[in-house]
TIKEDREN-650195 format. One line per 8 residues: number of its first residue (from 0); their letters; for each residue x, y, z of C-alpha. Coordinates in nm, 2 decimals, m for minus. Each point is the difference from the previous one (the first is absolute). Example, Ala and Ser with C-alpha at 12.3 -4.5 7.8 and 13.67 -1.06 7.14 Angstrom:
<mises>
0 = AS = 1.23 m0.45 0.78 ~ 0.14 0.34 m0.07
</mises>
This chain:
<mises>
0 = XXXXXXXX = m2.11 m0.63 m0.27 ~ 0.26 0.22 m0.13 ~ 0.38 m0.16 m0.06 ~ 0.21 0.09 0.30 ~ 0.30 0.11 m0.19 ~ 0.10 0.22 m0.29 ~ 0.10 m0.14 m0.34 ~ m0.30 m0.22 m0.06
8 = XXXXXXXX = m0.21 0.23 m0.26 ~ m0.22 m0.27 m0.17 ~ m0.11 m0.17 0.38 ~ m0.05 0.33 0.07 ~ m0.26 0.10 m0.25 ~ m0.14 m0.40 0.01 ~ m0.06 0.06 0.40 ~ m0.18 0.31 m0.12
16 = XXXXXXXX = m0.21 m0.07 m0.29 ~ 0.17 0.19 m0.21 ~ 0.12 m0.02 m0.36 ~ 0.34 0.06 m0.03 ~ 0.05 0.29 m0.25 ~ 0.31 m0.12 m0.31 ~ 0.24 0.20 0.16 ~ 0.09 0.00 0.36
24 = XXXXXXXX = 0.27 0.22 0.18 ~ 0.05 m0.18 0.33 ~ 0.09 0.27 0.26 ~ m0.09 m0.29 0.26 ~ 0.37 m0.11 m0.02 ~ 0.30 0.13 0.13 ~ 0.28 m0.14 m0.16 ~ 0.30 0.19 m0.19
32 = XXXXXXXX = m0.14 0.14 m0.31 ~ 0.35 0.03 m0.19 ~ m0.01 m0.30 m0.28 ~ 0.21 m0.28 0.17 ~ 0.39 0.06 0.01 ~ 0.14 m0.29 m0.12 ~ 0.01 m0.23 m0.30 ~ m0.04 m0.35 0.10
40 = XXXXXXXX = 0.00 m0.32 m0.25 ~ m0.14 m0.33 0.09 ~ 0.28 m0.19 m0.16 ~ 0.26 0.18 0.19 ~ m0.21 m0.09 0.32 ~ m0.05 m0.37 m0.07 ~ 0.24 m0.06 0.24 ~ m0.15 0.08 0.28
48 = XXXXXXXX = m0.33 m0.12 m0.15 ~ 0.14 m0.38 0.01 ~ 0.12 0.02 0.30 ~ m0.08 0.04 0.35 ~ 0.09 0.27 0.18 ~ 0.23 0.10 0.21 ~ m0.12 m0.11 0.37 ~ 0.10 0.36 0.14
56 = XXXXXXXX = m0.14 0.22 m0.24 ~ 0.33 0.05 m0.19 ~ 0.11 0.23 m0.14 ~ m0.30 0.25 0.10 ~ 0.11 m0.04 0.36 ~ 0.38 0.09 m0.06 ~ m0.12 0.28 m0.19 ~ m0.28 0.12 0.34
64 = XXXXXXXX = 0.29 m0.01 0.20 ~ 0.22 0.16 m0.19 ~ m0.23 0.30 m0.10 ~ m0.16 0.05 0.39 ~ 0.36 m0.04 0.12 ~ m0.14 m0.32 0.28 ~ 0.09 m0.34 0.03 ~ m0.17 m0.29 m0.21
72 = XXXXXXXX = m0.10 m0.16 0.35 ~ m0.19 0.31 0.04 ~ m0.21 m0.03 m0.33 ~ m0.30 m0.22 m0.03 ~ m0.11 0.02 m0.39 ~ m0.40 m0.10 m0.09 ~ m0.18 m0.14 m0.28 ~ m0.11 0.43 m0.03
80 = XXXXXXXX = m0.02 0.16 0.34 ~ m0.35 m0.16 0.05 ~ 0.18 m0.33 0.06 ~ 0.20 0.18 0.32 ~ m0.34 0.17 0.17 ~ m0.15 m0.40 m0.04 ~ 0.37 m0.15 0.17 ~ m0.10 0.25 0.28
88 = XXXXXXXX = m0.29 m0.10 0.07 ~ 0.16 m0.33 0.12 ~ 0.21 0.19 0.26 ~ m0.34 0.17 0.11 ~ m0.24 m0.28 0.05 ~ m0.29 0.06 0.28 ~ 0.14 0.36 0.04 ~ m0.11 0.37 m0.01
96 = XXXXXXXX = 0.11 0.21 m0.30 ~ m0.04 0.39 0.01 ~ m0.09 0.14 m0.34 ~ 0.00 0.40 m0.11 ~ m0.23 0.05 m0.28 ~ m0.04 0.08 m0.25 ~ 0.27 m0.27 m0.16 ~ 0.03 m0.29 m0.18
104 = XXXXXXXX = m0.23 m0.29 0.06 ~ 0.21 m0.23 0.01 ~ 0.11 0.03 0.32 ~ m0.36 m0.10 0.13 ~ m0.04 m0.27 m0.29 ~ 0.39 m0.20 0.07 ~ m0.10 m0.01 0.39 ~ m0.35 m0.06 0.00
112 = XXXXXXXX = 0.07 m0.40 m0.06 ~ 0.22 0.01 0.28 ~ m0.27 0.08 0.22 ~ 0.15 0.37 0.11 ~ m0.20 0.22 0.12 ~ 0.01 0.37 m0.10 ~ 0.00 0.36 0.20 ~ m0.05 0.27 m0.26
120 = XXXXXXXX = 0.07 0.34 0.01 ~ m0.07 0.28 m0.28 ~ 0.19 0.30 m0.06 ~ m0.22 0.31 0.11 ~ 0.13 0.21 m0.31 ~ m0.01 m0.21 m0.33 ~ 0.14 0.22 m0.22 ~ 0.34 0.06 0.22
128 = XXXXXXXX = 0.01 m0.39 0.18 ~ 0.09 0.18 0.30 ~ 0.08 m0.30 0.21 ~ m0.23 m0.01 0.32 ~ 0.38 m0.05 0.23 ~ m0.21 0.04 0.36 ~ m0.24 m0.31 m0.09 ~ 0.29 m0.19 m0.14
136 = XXXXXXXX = 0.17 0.02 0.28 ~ m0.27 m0.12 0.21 ~ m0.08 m0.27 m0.21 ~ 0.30 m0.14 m0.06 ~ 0.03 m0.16 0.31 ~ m0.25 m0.22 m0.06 ~ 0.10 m0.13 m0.38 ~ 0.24 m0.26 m0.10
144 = XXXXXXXX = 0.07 0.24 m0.30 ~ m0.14 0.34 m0.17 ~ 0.02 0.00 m0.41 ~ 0.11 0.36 m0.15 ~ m0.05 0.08 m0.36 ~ 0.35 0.22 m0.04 ~ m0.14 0.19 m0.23 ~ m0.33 m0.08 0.06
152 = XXXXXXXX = m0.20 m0.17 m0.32 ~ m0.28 0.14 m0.02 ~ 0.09 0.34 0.03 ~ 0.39 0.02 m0.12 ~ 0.07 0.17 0.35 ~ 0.38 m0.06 0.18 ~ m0.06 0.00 0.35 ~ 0.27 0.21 0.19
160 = XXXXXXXX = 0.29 m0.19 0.07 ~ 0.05 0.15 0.38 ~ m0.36 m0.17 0.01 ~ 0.10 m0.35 m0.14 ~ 0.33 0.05 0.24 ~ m0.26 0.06 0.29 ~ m0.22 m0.29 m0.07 ~ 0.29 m0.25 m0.02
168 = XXXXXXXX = 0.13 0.10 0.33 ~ m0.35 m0.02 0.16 ~ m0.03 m0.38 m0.17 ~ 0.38 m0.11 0.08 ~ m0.11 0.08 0.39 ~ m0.29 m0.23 m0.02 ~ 0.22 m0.26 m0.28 ~ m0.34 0.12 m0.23
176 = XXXXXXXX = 0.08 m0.09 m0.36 ~ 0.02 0.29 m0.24 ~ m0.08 m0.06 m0.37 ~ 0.12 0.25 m0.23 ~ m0.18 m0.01 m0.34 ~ 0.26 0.21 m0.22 ~ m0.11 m0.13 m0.33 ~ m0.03 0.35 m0.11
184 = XXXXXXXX = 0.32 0.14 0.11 ~ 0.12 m0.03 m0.33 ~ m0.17 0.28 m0.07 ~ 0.15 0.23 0.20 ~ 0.35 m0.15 0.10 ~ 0.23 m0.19 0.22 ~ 0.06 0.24 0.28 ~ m0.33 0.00 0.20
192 = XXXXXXXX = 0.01 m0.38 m0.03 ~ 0.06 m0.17 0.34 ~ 0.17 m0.35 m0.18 ~ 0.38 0.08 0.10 ~ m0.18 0.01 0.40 ~ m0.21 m0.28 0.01 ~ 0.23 m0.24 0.03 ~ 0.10 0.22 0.31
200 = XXXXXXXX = m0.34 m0.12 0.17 ~ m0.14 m0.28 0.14 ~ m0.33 0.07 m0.10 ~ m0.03 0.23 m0.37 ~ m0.03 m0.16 m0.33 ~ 0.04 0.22 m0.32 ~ m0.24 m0.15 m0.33 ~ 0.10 0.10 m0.32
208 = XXXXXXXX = m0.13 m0.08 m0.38 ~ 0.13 0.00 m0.31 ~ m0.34 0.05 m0.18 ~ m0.08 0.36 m0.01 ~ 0.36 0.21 m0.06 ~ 0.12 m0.32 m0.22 ~ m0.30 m0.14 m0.22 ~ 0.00 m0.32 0.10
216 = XXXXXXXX = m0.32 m0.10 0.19 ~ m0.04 m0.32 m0.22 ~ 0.33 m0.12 0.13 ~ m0.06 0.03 0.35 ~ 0.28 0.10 0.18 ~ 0.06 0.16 0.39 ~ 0.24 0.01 0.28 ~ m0.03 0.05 0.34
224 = XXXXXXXX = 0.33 0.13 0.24 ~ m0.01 m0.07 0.37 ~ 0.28 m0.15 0.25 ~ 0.12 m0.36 m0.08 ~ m0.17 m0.13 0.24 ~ m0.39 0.10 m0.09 ~ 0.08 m0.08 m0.32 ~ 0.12 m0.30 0.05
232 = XXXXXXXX = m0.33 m0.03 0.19 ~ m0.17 0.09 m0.33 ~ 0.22 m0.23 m0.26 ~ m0.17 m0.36 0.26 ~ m0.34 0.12 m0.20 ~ 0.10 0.04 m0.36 ~ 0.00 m0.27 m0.29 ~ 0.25 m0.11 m0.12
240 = XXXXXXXX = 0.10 0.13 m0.36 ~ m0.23 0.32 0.12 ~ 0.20 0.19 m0.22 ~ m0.09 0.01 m0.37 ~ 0.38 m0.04 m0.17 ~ m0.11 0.24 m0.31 ~ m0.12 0.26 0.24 ~ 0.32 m0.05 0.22
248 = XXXXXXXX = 0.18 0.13 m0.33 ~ m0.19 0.25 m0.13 ~ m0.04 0.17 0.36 ~ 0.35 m0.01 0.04 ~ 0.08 0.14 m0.32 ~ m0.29 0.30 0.12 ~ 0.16 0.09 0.32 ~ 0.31 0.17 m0.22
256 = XXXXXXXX = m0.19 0.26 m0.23 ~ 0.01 0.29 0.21 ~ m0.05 0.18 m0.26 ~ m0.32 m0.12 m0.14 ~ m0.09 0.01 0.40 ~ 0.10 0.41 0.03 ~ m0.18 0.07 m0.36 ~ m0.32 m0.16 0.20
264 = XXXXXXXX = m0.02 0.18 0.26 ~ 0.11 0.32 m0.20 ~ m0.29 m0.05 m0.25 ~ m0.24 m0.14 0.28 ~ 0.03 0.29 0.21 ~ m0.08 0.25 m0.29 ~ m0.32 m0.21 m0.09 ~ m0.09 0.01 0.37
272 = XXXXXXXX = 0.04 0.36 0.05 ~ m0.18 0.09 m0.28 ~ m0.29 m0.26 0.06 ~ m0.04 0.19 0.31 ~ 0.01 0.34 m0.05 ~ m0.31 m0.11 m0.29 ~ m0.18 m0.22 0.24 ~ 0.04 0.31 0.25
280 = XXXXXXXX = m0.10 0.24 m0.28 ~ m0.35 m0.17 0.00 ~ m0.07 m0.02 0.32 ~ 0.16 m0.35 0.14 ~ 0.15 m0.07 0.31 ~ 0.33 m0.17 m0.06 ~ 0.25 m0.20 0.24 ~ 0.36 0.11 0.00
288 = XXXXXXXX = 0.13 m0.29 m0.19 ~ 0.35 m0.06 m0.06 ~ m0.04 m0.31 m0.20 ~ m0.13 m0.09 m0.39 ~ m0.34 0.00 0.12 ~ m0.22 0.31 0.16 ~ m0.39 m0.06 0.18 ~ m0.26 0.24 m0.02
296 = XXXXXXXX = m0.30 0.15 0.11 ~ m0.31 0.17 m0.21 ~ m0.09 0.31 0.17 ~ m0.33 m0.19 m0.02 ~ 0.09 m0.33 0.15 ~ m0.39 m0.07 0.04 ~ 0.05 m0.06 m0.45 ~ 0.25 m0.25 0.05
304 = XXXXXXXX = m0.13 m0.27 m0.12 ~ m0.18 0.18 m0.31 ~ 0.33 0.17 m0.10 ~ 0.16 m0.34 0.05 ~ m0.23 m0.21 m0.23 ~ 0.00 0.34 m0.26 ~ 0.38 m0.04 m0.03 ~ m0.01 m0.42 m0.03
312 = XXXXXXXX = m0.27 0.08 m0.28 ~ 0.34 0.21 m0.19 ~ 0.19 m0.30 0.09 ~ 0.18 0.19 0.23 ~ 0.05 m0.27 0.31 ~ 0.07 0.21 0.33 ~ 0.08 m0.21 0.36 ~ m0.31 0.00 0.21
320 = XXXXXXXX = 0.03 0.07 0.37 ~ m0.30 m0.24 0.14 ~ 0.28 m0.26 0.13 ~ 0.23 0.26 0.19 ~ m0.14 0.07 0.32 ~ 0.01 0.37 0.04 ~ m0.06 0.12 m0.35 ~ m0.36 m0.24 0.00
328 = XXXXXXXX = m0.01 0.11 m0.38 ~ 0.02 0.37 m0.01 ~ 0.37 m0.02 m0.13 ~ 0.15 m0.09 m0.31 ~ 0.33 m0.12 m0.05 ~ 0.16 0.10 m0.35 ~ 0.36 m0.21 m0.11 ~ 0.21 0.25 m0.21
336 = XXXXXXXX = 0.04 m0.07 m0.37 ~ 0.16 0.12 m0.35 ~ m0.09 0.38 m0.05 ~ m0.27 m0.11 m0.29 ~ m0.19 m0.21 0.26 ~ 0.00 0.25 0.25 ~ m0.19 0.25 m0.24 ~ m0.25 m0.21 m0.04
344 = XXXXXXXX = m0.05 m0.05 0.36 ~ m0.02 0.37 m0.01 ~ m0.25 0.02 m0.29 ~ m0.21 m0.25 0.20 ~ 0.00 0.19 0.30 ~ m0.13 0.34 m0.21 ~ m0.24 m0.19 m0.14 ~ m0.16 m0.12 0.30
352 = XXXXXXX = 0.01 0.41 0.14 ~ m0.21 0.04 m0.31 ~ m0.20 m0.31 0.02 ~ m0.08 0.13 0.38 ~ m0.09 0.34 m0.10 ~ m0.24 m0.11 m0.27 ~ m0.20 m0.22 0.31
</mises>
């Protein structure tokens, strides 16, 4: 069975039999390629190291509410923003959750041991992630909440925001919860976010992560902005301590480099572009991505899975589609990387035109 997520190259090639080649480029991952933007020594850390941490997240949740521009009573901070899907799954116990796919899976897999049950709808038009609005409307009645990917992961595709608006005020009628995954957003930037509103609703929640636009997945850090009230809700189910006090630093200490965030996105949006004009050039389908990460289709998707255990065999690790309902394996989702990388992605792709012709 083939690993569920990205950035797992050598479980990968194990759950296929493979042998994993010396060197591996893993496109399977989608965090910030940039090297990390800050210096950090142990010994000037050990302070935090020896000692607990602070029981509100401090100073990482001063520093959320000061960049967003809400209150701290409106911030719920996670152990990565993994730990804030599993809290909700508290709130929605026994209940009905309506999921638009293709997304993340961890939606399904934080609410499954809850004992939810799941209405799923797919998007009729992968490559745009034109929400289906007239079946969401119709089926929001009937769910304790709906889970949007805002932009979507798989596909890197910003729903419109007179869309998201629409949604919400079809969910606060029925007091639906609506989960806003914006861990991408970074990616684009503050303005289509919906955090300064939430706490406006009775019934939205915003998600955010600090592992993909800051580097940091082994530090595991994410917040969460809502009214006081449902996150108050929220805070019964944590741990105490939930907060690791080293990340608590460090992610505070991220929040304030706007300028490593704009060179991001200005170098991220170049490597995109030109990603998918190539992609295009050879005969791909490509979703219109805003994010560091683009999916595609062969313009054979029937060779799929040839083309995707050719490329593992030139260590180059794409994400397989079999878990994302929707895409059922005949996409490929491709994280952006240093320009070096990305030519050999390239290179691997030509090769396998030529490998096909030669059949």
């Amino acid at each position: 069975m083939l690993p569920n997520h990205g950035a797992n190259p050598l479980q990968l090639y194990k759950a296929m039999q493979l042998q994993a080649p010396e060197t591996i480029i893993d496109f399977s991952e989608n965090v910030n390629h940039l090297p990390f933007p800050l210096t950090l020594d142990v010994e000037s850390l050990l302070p935090v190291i020896t000692a607990y941490p602070h029981p509100d997240g401090e100073p990482f949740l001063s520093a959320v509410a000061t960049y967003h521009g809400v209150e701290k009573d409106e911030i719920l901070l996670g152990n990565g923003a993994a730990e804030i899907f599993a809290l909700l799954g508290n709130l929605l116990a026994n209940k009905r959750a309506l999921i638009v796919h293709p997304t993340f899976s961890e939606y399904e897999a934080t609410l499954a041991p809850h004992h939810v049950a799941f209405e799923h709808v797919v998007v009729d038009d992968i490559a745009t992630y034109a929400l289906p609005m007239q079946t969401l409307r119709e089926k929001i009645p009937y769910v304790s909440a709906i889970y949007l990917c805002t932009p979507n992961n798989p596909t890197g595709v910003l729903p419109p925001r007179e869309d998201l608006q629409q949604i919400i005020e079809w969910a606060q009628a029925t007091a639906t919860l609506v989960v806003l995954d914006e861990a991408f957003l970074d990616w684009i930037d503050e303005e289509p976010s919906f955090i300064t509103e939430a706490p406006n609703y009775d019934h939205v929640i915003v998600v955010r992560s600090m592992t993909k636009m800051y580097k940091m997945p082994g530090l595991r850090l994410g917040y969460a902005v809502a009214n006081a009230t449902l996150i108050q809700e929220l805070t019964r189910f944590a741990a105490h301590w939930h907060i690791n006090g080293v990340a608590s630093v460090v992610g505070a200490k991220m929040l304030i480099l706007h300028n490593y965030r704009e060179k991001s996105i200005r170098e991220v949006a170049v490597s995109r572009e030109t990603t998918q004009a190539f992609l295009r050039a050879q005969g791909c389908m490509t979703t219109a991505s805003q994010t560091n990460y683009i999916s595609f289709q062969l313009a054979q998707p029937h060779e799929s899975d040839a083309f995707y255990r050719f490329m593992l065999a030139r260590g180059l690790v794409l994400r397989h589609s079999k878990n994302f309902r929707g895409m059922d394996g005949d996409w490929f989702r491709i994280g952006m990387k240093a320009r070096a990388q990305m030519e050999s992605f390239e290179q691997g792709m030509m090769a396998w035109q030529q490998h096909r012709l030669s059949l």
